[in-house]
N, C-alpha and C positions, 0 to 999 in steps of 0.2 A: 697286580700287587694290592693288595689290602694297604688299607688308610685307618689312621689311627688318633681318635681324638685328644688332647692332654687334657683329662678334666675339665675344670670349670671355667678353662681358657678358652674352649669354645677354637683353640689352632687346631687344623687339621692339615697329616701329611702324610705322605706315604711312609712305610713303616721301613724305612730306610736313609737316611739321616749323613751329613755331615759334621764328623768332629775336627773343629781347625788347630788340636794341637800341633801337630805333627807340621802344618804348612809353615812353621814358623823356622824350621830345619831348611824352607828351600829358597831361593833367591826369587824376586818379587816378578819377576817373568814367568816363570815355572809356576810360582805360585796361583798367579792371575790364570793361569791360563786351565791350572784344576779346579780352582772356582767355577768358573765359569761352563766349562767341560760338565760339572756334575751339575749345574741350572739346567743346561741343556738335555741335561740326560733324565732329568725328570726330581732330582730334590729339590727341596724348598723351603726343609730347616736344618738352618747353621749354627753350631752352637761353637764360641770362644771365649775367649778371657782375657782380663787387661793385663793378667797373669802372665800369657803366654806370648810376652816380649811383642814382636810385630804383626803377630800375626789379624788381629781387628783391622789393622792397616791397609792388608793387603784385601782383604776383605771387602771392607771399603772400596778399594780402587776397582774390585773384581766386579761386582754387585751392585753398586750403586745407582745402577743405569734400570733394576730391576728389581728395586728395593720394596713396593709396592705389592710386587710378587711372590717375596719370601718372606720367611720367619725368621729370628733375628733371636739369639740368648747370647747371654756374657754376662760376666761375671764380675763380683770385686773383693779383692781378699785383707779391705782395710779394716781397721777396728776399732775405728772411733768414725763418728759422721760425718765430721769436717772430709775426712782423708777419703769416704764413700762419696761425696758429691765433688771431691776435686775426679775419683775413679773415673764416676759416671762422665763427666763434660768432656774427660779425654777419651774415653769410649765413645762417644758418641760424635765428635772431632773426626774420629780414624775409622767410623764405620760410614762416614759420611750422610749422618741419618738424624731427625730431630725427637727419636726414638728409637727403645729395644724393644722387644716383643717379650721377652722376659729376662729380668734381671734377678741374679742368682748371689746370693752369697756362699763364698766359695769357700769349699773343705772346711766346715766348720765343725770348732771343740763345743759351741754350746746352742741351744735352741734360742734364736734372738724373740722376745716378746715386747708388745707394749706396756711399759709400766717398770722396765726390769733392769734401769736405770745408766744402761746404754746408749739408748737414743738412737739404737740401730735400724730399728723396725721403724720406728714412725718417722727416721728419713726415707725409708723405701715408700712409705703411705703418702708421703711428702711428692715424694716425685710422679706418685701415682695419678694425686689428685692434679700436678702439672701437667701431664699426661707426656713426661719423661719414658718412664716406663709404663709398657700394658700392665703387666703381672708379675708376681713376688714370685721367688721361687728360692732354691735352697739346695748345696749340692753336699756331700755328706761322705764320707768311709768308715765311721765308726754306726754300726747298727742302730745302737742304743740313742745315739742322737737322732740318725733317718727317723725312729720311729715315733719318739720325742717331736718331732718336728711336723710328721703326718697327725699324729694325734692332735696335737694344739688347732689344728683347723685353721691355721695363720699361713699357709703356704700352699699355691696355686700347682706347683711342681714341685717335684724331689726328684734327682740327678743322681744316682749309685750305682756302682760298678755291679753289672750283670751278666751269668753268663751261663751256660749250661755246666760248667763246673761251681755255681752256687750252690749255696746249703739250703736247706728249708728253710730255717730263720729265712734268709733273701728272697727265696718263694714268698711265701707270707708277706713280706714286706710289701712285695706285688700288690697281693690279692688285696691287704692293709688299705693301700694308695687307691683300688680301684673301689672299694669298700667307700672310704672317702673322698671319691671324687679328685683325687688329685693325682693330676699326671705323674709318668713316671718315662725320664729319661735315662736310659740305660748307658753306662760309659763302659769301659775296657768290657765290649764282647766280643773281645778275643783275649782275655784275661792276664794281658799284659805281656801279646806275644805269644803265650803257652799253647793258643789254640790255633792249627793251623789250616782247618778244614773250614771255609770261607762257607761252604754251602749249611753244613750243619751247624755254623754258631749262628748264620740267618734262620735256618727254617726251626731252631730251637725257639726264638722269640716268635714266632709267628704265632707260638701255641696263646700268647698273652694278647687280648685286643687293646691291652691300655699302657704298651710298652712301647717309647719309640727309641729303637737304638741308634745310638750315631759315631759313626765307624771312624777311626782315628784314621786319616789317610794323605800317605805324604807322596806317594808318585801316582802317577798315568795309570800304571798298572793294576795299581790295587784301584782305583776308582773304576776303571769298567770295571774288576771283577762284584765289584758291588752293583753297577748298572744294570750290568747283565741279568739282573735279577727283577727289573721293572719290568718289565713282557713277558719275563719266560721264569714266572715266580715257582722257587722248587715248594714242595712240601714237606711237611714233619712225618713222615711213613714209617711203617715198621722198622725199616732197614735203618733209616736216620737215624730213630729211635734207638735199634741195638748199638750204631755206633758210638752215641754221645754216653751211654749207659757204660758201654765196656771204658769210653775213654775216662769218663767222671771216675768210675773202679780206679785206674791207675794212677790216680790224681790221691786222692782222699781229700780231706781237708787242711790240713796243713801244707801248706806251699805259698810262697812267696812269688806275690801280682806285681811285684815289680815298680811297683807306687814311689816307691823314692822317700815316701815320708820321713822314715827311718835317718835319714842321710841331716847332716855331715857327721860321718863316726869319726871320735877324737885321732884312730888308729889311721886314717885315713883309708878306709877299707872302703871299695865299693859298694857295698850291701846288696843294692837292687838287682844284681847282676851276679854276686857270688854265690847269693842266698839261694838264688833257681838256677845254675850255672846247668846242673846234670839235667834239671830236666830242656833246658835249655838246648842241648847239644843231641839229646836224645829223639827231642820233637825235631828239629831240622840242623843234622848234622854238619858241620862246616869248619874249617880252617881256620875259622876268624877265631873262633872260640877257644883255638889252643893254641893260638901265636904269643909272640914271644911276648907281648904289652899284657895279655892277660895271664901267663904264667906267671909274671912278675907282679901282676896285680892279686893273686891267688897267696901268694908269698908276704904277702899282710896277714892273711888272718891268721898266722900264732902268734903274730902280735896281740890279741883281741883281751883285752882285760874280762873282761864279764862284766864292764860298768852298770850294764841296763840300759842306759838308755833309748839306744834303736827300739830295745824293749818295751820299754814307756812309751816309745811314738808308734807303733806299729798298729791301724787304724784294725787290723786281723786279730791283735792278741797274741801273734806267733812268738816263740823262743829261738829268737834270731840265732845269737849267739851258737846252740846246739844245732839251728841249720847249716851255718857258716861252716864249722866242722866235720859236720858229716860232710859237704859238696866237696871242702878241702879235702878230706879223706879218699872220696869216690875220683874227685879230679885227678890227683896222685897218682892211685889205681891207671885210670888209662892211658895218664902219660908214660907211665910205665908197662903199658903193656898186659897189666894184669887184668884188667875190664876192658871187654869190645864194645865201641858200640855201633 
């Protein structure tokens, strides 16, 4: 398996990564024991958030014995300094460590500078020179900001959803980070779900030497099907190749990753789920998808005013509202029988 350095961090790890959202879904047994499971099976950076409820916790109890031996990101999504250095202590409380390896600020609306009256960044410099944190880093979903943010030369890493259904812009962003030296940690490559061929959203990144992605993974199963890739690494071949090509074709650009951002709609619709429903059902067909809790969750959106605002939040630019309805439309369709799928 190829190894991938992030920039100027001088971290190196194999190009296969854990992301701890997901472990926060599972009970601190289960938990501990996929941590550990993917140490042993050859990762060594873990990236979470103080975001993501318990999961640094369990982290901590997983790793701690081996903390010397891994890399260590987390995040904080406060917005003033006070409330970033209370983040940090309880991050570092629940990872059981007197350090992060890099510290991210999480899904951010604006590029934090020194000088820019915040006091955001020169707490992160703050902790730096305590040697709290290794290195700054920065995690993103509106473009305009990621690039904003690699420009300024103030950020060791950048954190943005990547996947083989990216657009150029996202390409570029790559090539941008590795241009300047700054790592680039990949999140939803599996584009929120959408993607279900494990081997081709791996040997897609493979094509990038300054990409580390890290795979969201909440059972047993889905962690060896990542492991399985440390000895017996596939490659990017022709055949991968036409596959990701035909499947990006059916994708286009407008489609809804599933992010959440958009949420809470006043209608109380579920957006992240209704928005991609078809293609949802179409990638891995299932019963869950058209029981009775989501028929009756589907039955919100003619409530949908057009307020805008999932609009306004949507870190893609997409016209929620108009995907809402078409999915409503198409759902319809095959409850009734008139779409196979």
């Amino acid at each position: 398996m190829k190894t991938v350095t992030l920039g100027s961090t001088g971290i190196t790890s194999p190009q296969n990564a854990f992301g701890a959202l997901p472990i926060q879904r599972d009970d601190f047994d289960t938990a501990i024991k996929i941590l550990q499971r993917a140490y042993e099976g050859g990762m060594t950076f873990f990236d979470t958030a103080r975001a993501y409820s318990d999961s640094e916790e369990k982290m901590g109890l997983a790793l701690c014995h081996v903390r010397d031996k891994i890399h260590i990101a987390t995040k904080t999504m406060a917005k003033n300094p006070d409330d970033v250095k209370a983040q940090l202590e309880t991050s570092l409380k629940n990872l059981k460590t007197d350090h992060v390896d890099i510290y991210q600020f999480h899904c951010v609306d604006q590029c934090y500078k020194p000088g820019d009256g915040t006091g955001m960044y020169e707490v992160l410099e703050d902790f730096k020179r305590q040697g709290m944190i290794r290195h700054i880093g920065v995690t993103a979903h509106k473009i305009g900001i990621a690039e904003e943010c690699v420009e300024s030369g103030l950020y060791e890493t950048l954190q943005f959803p990547f996947s083989y259904l990216s657009s150029k812009r996202e390409v570029d962003l790559v090539n941008l980070c590795r241009e300047k030296n700054v790592g680039f940690i990949a999140m939803k490559g599996l584009a929120g779900g959408l993607i279900t061929n494990s081997k081709a959203a791996y040997t897609f990144m493979t094509q990038y030497d300054n990409v580390l992605p890290i795979w969201g993974i909440q059972h047993m199963k889905e962690l060896e099907e990542w492991l399985s890739f440390m000895n017996n690494s596939p490659v990017y071949d022709k055949e991968m190749e036409a596959f990701v090509t035909n499947d990006k074709k059916s994708f286009g650009t407008d489609f809804c990753r599933g992010c959440g951002y958009c949420m809470p709609c006043p209608q109380e619709i579920t957006i992240n789920n209704c928005a991609r429903m078809i293609q949802l059902i179409r990638r891995s067909p299932s019963a869950t998808w058209l029981s009775e809790f989501w028929q009756n969750e589907f039955k919100k959106i003619p409530n949908c005013t057009g307020c805008g605002a999932c609009r306004k939040k949507c870190p893609y630019g997409l016209d929620i509202p108009t995907l809402l309805k078409k999915n409503y439309e198409d759902y319809q369709n095959i409850l009734n029988g008139k779409t196979k799928v």
